[in-house]
C-alpha positions, 0 to 999 in steps of 0.5 A: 486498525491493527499495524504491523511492522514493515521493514521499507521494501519495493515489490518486483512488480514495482520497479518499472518506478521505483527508482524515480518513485513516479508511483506511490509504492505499496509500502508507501501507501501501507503507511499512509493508510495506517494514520488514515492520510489519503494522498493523490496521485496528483501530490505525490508526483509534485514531491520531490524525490527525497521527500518521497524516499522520507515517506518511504523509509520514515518508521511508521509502526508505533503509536508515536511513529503513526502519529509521526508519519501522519503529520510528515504527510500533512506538512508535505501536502500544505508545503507543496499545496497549501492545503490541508491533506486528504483524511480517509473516513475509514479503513477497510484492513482485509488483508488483517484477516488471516481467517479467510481470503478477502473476496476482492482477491479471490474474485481478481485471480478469477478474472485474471484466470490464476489460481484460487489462492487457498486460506493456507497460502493466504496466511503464508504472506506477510502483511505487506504482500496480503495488502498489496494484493488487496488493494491491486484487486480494488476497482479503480486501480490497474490490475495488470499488476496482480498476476505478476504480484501472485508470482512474485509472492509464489502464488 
C-alpha cells in the first residue's frame, strides 16, 4: 500500500467529537490502516484523551514512522487490554486509485441522491478527503456523514 504524507487534520463533519475524540477521527484511521493495525471502536474509547491526541499527531509517513505508529498502537492496546491488537488481512486502498472513482463512492452518492462525482473532481482530492469518502460509503458505517463530507470538500 502506497502512503501518503498527511499533515494531522479533522474534517468539519468531524466536530461533533473532536474535541473529546469519542470517535476515531479519519486522519487517525488513515494511519492505522497504513501499519495494517485494526482498532475497535470499543479500545479507542477506553484511551485516554492524550494517548488519543499521540495516535492522532504522531507522523505516520515513512517506512520508519509506520513502523513506529504501528508499534505505539500495539503497546496502547496491551497497556489498556492485555492483548495483542487486531491486524487487518489487507488493505483495500481505493482512494490510491486516481483512474477512476471507486464504485462504493459512486454508488453512495446515488443513495444519498448527490452528484456523480466526476474522474476530475475525484483527482482533485487530496488523499485524506479521497479516504474519507471511501471508507463513509462502506457498509457498516454511518453514511450520514457522507453528504456532508462531499460539501465539505466542494462536491
Amino acid at each position: 500500500m502506497k502512503t501518503i504524507q498527511i499533515s494531522p487534520v479533522f474534517f468539519a463533519f468531524e466536530t461533533d467529537f473532536v474535541n473529546t475524540l469519542k470517535c476515531v477521527p479519519m486522519i487517525v484511521r488513515y494511519k492505522l490502516d497504513s501499519c495494517g493495525i485494526k482498532l475497535k471502536l470499543s479500545e479507542w474509547a477506553k484511551f485516554d484523551l492524550k494517548d488519543k491526541e499521540t495516535l492522532a499527531y504522531l507522523s505516520c509517513y515513512t517506512h520508519a514512522e509506520i513502523e513506529n505508529y504501528g508499534a505505539f498502537a500495539k503497546q496502547l492496546v496491551r497497556k489498556y487490554f492485555d492483548c495483542e491488537a487486531g491486524l487487518l488481512s489487507s488493505v483495500n486502498d481505493s482512494w490510491n486509485n486516481i483512474n477512476e472513482v471507486p464504485e462504493e463512492v459512486q454508488q453512495k452518492a446515488l443513495e444519498w441522491e448527490c452528484s456523480v462525482i466526476t474522474l476530475k473532481n475525484w483527482i482533485e482530492l487530496d488523499t485524506l478527503q479521497r479516504f474519507a469518502l471511501v471508507k463513509l460509503s462502506r457498509s457498516g458505517h454511518e453514511g450520514r456523514n457522507f453528504p456532508v463530507a462531499l460539501k465539505e470538500f466542494g462536491l
